[in-house]
N, CA, C and O atoms as a Tripos MOL2 file, in Angstrom:
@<TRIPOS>MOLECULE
protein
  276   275    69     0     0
PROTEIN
NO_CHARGES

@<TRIPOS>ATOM
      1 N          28.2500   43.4150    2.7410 N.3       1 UNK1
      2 CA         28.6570   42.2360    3.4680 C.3       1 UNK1
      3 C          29.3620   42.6740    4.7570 C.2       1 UNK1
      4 O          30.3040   43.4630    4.6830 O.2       1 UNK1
      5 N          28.9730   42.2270    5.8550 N.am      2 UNK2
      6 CA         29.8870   42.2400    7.2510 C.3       2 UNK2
      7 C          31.1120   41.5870    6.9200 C.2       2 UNK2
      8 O          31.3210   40.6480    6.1520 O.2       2 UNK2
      9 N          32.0020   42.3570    7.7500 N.am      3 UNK3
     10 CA         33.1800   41.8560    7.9670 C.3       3 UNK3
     11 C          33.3930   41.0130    8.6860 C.2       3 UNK3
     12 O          32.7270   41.0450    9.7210 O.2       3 UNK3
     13 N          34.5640   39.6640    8.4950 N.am      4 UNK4
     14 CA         33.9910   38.9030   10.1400 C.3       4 UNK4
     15 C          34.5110   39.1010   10.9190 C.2       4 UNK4
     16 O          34.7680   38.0920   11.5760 O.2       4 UNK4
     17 N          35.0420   40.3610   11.4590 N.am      5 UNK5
     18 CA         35.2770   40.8020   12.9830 C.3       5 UNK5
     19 C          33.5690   41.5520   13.5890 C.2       5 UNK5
     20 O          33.1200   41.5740   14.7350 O.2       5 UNK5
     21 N          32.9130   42.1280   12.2010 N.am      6 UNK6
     22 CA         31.3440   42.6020   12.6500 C.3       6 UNK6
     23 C          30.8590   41.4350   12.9300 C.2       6 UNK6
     24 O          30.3380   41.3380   14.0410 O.2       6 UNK6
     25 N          30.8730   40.0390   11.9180 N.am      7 UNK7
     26 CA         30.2770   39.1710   12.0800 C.3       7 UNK7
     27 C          30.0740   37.9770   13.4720 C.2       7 UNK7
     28 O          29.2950   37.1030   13.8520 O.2       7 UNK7
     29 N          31.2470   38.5910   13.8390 N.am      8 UNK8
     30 CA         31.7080   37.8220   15.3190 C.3       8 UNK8
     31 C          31.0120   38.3330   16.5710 C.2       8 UNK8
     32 O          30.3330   37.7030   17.3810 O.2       8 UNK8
     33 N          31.3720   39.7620   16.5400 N.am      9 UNK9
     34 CA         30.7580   39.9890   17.0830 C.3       9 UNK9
     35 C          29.7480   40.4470   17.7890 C.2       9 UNK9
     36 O          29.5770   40.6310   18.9950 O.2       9 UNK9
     37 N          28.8450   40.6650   16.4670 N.am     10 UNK10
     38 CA         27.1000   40.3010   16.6410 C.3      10 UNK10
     39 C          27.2600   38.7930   17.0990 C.2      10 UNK10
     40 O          27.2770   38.4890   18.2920 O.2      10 UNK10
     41 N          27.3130   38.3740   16.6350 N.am     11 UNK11
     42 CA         27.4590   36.3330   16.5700 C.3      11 UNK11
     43 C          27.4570   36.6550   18.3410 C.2      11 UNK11
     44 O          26.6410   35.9370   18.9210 O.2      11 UNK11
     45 N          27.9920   37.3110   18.9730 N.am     12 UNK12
     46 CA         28.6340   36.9860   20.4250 C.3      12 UNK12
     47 C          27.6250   37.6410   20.9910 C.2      12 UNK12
     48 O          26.7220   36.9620   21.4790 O.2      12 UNK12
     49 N          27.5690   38.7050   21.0370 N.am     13 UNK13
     50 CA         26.4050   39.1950   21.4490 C.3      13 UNK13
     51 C          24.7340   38.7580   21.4510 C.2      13 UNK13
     52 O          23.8560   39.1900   22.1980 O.2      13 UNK13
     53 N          24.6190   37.7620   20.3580 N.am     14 UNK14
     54 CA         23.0200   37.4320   20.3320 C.3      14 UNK14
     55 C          23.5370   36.3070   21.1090 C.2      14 UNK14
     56 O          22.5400   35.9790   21.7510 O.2      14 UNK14
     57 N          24.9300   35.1320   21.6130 N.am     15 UNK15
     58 CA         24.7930   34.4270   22.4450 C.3      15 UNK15
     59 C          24.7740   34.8070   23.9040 C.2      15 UNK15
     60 O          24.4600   34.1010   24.8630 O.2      15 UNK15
     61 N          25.2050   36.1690   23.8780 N.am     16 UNK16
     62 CA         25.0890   36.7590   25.6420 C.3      16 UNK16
     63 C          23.7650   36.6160   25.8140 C.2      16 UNK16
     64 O          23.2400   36.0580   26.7780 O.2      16 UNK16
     65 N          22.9830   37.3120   24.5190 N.am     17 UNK17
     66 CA         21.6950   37.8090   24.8880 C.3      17 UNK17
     67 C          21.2090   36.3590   25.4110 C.2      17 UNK17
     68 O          20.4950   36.4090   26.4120 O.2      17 UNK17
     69 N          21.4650   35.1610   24.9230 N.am     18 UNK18
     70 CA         20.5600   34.1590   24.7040 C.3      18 UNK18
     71 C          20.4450   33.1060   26.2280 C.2      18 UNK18
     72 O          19.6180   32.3410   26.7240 O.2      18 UNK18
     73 N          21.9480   33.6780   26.5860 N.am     19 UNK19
     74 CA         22.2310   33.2700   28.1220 C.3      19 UNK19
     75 C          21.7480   33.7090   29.1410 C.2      19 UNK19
     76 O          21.6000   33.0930   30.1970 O.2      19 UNK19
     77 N          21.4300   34.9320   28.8840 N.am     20 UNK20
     78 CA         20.7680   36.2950   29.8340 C.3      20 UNK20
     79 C          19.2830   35.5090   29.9990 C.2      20 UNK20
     80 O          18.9040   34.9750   31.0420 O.2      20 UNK20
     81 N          18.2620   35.5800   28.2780 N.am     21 UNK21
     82 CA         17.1920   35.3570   28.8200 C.3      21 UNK21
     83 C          16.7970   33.8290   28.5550 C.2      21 UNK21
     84 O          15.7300   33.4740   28.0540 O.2      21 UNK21
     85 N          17.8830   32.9390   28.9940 N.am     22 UNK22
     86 CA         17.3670   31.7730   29.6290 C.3      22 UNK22
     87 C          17.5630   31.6830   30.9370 C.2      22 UNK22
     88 O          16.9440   30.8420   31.5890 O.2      22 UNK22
     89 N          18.3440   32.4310   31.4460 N.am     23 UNK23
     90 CA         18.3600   32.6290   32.8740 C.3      23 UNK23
     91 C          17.5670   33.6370   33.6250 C.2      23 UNK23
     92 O          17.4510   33.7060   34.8480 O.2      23 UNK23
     93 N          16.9610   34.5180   32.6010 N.am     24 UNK24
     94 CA         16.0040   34.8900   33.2390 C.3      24 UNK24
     95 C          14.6570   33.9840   33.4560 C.2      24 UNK24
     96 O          14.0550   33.8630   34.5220 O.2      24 UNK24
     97 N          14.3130   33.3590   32.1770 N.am     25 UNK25
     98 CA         13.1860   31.7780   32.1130 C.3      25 UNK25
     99 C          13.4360   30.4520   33.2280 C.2      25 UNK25
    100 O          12.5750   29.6780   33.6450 O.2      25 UNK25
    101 N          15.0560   30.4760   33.5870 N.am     26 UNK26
    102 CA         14.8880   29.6240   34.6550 C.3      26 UNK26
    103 C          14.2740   29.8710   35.9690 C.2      26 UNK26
    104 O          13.7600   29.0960   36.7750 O.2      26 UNK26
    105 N          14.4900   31.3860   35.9870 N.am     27 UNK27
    106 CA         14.2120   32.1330   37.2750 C.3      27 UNK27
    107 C          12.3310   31.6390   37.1590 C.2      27 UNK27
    108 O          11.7560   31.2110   38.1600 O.2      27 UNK27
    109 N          11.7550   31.7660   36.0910 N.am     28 UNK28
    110 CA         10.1030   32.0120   36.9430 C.3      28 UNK28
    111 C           9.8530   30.8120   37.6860 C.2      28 UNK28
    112 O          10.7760   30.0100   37.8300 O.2      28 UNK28
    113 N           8.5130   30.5460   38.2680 N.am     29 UNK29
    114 CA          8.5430   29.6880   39.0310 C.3      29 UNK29
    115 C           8.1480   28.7260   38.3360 C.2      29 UNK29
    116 O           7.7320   28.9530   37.2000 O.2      29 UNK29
    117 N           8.1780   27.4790   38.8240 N.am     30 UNK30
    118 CA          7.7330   26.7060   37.4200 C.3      30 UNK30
    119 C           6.7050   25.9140   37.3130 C.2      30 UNK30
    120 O           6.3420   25.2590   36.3350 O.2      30 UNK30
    121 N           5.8720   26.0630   39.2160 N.am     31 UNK31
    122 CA          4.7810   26.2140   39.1940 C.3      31 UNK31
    123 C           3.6990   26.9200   39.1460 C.2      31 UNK31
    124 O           2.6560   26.4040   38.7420 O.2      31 UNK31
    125 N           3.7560   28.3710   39.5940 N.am     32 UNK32
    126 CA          2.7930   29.4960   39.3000 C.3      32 UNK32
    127 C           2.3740   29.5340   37.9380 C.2      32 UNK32
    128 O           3.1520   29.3010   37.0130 O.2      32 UNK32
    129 N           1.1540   29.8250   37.7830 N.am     33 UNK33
    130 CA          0.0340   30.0500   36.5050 C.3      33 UNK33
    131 C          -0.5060   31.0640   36.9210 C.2      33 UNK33
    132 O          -1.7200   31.0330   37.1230 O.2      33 UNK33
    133 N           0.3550   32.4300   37.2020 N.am     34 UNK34
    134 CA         -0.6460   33.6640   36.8540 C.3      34 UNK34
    135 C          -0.7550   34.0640   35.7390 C.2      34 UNK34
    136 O          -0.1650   33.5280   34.8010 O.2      34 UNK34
    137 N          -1.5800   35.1510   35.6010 N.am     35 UNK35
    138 CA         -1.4000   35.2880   34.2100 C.3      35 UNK35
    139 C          -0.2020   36.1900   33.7980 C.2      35 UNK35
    140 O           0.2840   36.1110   32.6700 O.2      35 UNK35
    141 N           0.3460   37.2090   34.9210 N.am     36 UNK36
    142 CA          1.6870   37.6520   34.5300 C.3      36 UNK36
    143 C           2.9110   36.9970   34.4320 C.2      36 UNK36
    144 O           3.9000   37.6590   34.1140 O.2      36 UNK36
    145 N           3.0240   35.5810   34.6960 N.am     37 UNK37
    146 CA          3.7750   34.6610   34.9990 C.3      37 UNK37
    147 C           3.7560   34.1440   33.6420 C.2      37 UNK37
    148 O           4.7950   33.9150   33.0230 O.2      37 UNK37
    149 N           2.1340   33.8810   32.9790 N.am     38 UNK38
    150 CA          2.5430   33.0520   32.0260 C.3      38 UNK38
    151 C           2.9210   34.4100   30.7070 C.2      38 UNK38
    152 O           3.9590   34.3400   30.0490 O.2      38 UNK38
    153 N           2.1730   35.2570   30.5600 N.am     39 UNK39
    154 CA          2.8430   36.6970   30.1490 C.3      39 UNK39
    155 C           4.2910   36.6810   30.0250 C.2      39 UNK39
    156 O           4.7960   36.7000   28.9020 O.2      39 UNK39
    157 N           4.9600   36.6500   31.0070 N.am     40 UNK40
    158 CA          6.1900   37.0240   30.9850 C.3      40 UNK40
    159 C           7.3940   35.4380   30.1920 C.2      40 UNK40
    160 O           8.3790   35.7500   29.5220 O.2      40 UNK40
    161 N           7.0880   34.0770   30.4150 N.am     41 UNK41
    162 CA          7.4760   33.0270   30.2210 C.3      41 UNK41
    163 C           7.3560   33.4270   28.8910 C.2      41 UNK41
    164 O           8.3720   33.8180   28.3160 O.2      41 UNK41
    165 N           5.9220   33.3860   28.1040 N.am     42 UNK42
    166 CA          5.8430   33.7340   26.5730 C.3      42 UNK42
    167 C           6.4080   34.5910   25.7240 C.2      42 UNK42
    168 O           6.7300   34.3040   24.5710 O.2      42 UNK42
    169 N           6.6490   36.3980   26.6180 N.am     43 UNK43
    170 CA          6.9780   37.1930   26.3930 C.3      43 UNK43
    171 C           8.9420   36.3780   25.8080 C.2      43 UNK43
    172 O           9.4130   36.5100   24.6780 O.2      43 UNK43
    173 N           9.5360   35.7400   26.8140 N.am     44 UNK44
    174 CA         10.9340   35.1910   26.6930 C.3      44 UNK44
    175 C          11.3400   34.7480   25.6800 C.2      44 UNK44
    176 O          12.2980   35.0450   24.9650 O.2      44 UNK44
    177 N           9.9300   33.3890   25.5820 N.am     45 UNK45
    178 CA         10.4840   32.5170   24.4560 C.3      45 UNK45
    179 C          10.2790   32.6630   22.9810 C.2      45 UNK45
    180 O          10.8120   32.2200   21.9630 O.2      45 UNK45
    181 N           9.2390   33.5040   23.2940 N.am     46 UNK46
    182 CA          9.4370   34.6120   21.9730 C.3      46 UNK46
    183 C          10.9110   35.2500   21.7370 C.2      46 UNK46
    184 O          11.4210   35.1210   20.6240 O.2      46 UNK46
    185 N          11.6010   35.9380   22.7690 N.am     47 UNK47
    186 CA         12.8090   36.7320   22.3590 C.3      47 UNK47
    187 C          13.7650   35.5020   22.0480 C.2      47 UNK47
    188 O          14.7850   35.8160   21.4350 O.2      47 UNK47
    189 N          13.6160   34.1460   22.3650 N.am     48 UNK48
    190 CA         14.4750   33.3840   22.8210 C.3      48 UNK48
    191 C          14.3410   32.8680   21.2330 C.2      48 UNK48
    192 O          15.4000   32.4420   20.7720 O.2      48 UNK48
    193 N          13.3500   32.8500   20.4590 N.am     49 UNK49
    194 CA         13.5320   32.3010   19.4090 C.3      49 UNK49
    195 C          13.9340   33.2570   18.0650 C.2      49 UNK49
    196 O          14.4500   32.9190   17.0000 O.2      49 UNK49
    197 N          13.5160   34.5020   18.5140 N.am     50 UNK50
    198 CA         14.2570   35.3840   17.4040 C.3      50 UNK50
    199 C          15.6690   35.7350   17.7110 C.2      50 UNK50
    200 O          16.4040   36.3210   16.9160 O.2      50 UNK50
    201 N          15.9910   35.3710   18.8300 N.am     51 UNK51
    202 CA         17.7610   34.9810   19.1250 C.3      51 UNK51
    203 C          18.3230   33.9610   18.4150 C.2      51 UNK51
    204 O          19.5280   33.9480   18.1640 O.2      51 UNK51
    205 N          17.6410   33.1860   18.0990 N.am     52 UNK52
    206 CA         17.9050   31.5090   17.2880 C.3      52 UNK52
    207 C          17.9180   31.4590   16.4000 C.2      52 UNK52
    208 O          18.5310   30.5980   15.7700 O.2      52 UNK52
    209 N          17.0030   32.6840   15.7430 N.am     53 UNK53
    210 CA         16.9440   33.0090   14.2060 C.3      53 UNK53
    211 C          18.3930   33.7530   13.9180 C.2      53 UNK53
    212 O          19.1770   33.3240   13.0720 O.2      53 UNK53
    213 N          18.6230   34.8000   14.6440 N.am     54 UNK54
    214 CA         19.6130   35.4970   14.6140 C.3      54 UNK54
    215 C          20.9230   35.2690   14.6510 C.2      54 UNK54
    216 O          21.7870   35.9560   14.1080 O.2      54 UNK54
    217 N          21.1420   33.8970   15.5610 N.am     55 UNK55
    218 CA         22.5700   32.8690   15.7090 C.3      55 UNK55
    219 C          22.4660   32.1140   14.7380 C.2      55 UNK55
    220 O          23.6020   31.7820   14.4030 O.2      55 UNK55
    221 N          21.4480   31.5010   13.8800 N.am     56 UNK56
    222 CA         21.4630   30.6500   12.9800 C.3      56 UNK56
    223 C          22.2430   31.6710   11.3860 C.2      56 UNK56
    224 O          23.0880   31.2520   10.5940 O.2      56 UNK56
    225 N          21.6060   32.9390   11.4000 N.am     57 UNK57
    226 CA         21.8320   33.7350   10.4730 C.3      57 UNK57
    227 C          23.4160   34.3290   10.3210 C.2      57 UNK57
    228 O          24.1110   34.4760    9.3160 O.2      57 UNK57
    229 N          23.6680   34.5860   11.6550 N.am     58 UNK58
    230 CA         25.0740   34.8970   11.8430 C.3      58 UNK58
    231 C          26.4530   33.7260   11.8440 C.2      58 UNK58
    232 O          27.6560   33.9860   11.8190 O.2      58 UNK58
    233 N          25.7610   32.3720   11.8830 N.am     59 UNK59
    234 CA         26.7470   31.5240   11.9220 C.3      59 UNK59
    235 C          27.2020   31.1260   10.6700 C.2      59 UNK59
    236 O          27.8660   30.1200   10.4200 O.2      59 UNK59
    237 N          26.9010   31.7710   10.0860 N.am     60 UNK60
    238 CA         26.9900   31.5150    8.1190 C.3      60 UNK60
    239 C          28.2000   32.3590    8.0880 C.2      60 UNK60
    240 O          28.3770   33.3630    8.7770 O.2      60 UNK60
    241 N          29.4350   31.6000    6.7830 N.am     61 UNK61
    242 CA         31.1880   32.5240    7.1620 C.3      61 UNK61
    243 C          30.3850   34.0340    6.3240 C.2      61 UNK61
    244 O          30.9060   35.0910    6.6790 O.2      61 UNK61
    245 N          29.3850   34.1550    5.4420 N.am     62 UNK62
    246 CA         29.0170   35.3180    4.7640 C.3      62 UNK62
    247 C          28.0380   35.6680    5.0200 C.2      62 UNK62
    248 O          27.1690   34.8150    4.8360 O.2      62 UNK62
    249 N          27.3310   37.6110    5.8020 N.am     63 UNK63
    250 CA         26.5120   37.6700    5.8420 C.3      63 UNK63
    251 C          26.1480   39.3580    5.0860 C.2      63 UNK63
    252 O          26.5910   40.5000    5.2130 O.2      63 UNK63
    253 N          25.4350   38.8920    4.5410 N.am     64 UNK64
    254 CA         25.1880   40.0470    3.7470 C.3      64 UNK64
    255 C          23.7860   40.6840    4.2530 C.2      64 UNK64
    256 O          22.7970   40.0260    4.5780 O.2      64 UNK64
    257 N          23.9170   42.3550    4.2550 N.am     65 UNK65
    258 CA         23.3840   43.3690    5.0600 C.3      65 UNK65
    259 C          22.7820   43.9160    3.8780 C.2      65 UNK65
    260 O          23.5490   44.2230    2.9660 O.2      65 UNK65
    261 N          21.0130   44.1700    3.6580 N.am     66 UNK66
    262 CA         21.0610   45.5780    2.0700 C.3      66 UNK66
    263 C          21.7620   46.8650    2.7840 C.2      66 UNK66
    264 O          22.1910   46.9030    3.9370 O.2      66 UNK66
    265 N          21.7690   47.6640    2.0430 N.am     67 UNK67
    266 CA         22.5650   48.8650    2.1150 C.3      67 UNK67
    267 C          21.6200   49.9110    2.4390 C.2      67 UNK67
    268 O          22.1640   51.0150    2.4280 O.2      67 UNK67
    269 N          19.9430   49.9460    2.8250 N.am     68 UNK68
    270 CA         19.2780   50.4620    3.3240 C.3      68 UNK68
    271 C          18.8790   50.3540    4.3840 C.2      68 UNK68
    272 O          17.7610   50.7500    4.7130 O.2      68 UNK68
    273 N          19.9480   49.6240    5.3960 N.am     69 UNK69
    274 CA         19.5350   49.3410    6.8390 C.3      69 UNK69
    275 C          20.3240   50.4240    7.2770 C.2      69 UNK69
    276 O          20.3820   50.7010    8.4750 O.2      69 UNK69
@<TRIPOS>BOND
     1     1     2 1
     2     2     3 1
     3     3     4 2
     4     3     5 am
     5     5     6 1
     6     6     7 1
     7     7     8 2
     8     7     9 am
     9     9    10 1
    10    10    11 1
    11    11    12 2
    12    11    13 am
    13    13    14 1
    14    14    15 1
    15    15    16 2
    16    15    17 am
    17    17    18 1
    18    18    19 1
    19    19    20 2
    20    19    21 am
    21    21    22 1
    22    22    23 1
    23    23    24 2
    24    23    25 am
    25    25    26 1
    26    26    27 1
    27    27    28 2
    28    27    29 am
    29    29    30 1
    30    30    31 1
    31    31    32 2
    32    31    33 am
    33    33    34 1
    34    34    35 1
    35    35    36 2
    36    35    37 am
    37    37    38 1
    38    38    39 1
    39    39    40 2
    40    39    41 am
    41    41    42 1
    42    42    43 1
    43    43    44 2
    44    43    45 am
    45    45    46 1
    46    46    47 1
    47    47    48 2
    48    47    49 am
    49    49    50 1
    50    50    51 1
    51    51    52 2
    52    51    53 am
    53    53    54 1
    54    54    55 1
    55    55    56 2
    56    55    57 am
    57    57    58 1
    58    58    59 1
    59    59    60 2
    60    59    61 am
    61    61    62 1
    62    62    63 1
    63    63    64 2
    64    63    65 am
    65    65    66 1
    66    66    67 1
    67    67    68 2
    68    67    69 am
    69    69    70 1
    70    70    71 1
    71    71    72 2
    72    71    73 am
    73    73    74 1
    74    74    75 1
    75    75    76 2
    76    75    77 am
    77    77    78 1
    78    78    79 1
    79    79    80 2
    80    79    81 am
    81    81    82 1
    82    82    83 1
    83    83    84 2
    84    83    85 am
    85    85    86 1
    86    86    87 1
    87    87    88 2
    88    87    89 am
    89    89    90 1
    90    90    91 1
    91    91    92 2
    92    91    93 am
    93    93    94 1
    94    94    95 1
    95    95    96 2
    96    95    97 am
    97    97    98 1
    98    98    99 1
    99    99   100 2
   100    99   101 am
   101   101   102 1
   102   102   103 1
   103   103   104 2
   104   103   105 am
   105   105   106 1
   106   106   107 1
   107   107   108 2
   108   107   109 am
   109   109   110 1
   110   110   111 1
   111   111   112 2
   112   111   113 am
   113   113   114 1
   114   114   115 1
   115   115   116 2
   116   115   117 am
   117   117   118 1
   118   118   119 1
   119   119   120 2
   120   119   121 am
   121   121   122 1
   122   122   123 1
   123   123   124 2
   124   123   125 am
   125   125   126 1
   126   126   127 1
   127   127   128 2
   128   127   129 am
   129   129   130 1
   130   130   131 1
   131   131   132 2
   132   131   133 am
   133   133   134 1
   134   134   135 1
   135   135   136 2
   136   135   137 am
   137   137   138 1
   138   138   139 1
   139   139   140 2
   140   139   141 am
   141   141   142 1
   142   142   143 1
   143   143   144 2
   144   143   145 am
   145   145   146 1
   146   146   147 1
   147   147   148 2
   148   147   149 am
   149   149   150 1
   150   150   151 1
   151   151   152 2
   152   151   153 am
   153   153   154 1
   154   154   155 1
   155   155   156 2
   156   155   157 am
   157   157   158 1
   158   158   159 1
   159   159   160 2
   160   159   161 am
   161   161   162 1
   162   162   163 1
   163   163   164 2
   164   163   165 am
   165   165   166 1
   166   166   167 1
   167   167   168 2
   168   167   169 am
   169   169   170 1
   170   170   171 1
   171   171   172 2
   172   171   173 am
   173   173   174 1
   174   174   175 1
   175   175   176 2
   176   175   177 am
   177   177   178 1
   178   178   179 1
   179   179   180 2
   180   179   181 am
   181   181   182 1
   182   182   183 1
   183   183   184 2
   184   183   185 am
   185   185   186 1
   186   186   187 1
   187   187   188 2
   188   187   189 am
   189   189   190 1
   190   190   191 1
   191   191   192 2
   192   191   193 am
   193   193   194 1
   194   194   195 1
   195   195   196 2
   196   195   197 am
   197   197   198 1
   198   198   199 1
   199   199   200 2
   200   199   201 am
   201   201   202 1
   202   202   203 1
   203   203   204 2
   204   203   205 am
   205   205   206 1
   206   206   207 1
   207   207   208 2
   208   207   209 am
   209   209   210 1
   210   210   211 1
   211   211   212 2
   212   211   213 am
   213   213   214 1
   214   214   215 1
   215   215   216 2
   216   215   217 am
   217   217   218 1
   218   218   219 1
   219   219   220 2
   220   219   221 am
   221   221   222 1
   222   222   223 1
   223   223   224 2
   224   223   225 am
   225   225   226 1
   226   226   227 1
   227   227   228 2
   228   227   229 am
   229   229   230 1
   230   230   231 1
   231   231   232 2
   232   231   233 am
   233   233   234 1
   234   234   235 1
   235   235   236 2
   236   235   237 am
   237   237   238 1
   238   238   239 1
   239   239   240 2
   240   239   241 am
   241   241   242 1
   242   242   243 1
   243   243   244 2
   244   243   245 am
   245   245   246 1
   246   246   247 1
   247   247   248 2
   248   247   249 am
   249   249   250 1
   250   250   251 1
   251   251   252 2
   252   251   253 am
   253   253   254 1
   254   254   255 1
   255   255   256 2
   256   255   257 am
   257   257   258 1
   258   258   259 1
   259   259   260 2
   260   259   261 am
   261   261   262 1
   262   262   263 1
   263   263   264 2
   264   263   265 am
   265   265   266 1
   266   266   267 1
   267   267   268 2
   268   267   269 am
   269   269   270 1
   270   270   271 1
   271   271   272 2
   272   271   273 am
   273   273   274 1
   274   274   275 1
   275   275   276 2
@<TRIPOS>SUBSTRUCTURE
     1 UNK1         2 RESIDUE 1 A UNK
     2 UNK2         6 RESIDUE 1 A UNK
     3 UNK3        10 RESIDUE 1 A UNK
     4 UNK4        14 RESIDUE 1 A UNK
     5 UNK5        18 RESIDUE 1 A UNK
     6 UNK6        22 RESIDUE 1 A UNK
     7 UNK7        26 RESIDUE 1 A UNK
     8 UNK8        30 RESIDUE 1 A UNK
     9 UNK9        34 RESIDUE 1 A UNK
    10 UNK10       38 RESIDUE 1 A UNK
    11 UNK11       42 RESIDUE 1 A UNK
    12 UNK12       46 RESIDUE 1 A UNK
    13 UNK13       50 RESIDUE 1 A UNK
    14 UNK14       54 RESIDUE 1 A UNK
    15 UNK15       58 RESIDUE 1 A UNK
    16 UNK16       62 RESIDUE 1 A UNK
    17 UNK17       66 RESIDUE 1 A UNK
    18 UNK18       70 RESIDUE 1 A UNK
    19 UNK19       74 RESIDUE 1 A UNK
    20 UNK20       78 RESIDUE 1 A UNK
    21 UNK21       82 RESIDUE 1 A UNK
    22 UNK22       86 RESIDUE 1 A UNK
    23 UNK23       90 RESIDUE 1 A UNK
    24 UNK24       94 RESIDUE 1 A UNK
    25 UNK25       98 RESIDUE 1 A UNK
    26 UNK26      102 RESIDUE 1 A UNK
    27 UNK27      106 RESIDUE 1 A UNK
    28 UNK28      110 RESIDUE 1 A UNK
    29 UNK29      114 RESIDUE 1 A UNK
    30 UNK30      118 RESIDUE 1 A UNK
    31 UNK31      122 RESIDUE 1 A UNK
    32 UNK32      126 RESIDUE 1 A UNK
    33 UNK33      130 RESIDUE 1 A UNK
    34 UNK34      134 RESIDUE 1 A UNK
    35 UNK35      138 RESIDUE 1 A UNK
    36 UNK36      142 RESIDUE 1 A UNK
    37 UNK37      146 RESIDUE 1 A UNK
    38 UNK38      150 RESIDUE 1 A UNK
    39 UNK39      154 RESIDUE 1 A UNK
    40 UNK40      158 RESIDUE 1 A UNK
    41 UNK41      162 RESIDUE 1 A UNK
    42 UNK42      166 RESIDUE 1 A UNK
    43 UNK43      170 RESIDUE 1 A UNK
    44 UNK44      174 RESIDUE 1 A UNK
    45 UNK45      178 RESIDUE 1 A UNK
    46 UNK46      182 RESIDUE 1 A UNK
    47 UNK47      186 RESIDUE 1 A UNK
    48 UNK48      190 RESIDUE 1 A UNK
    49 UNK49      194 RESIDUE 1 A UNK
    50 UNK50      198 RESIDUE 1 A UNK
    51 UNK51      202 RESIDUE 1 A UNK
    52 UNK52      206 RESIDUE 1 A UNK
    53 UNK53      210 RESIDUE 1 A UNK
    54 UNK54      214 RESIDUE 1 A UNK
    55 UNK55      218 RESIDUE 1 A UNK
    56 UNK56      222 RESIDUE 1 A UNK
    57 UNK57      226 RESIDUE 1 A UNK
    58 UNK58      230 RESIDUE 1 A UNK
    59 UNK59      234 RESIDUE 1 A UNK
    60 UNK60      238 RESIDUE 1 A UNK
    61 UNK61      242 RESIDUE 1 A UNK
    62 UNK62      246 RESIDUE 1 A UNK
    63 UNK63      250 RESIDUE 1 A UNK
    64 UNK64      254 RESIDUE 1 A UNK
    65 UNK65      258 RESIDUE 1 A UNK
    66 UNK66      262 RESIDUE 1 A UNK
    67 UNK67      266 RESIDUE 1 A UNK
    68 UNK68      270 RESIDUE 1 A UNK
    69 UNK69      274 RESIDUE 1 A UNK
């Protein structure tokens, strides 16, 4: 089990991350349709949702780790 000073601050860190790459997603243009454009948008909201998984997981007061990580 994490401690919740570990638990915090992972918890804090997947919300930096989550600030970072929505501000990187605001940045593309939001009309261009290249294909590296749309590449890169997908590439985000992909990370953007295993960030969501990850804040959802960490916002629990207990998080338990196996012991083979």
């Amino acid at each position: 089990m994490l401690t919740e000073t570990e638990r915090f601050e992972r918890l804090e860190a997947l919300q930096e991350e989550r600030r970072q790459v929505n501000e990187r997603l605001n940045q593309l243009p939001f009309t261009s349709d290249t294909l590296a454009t749309q590449r890169r948008r997908s590439e985000l909201e992909t990370r953007l949702k295993e960030i969501e998984v990850g804040i959802s997981r960490f916002s629990v007061a207990k998080v338990y780790v196996p012991i083979n990580c």
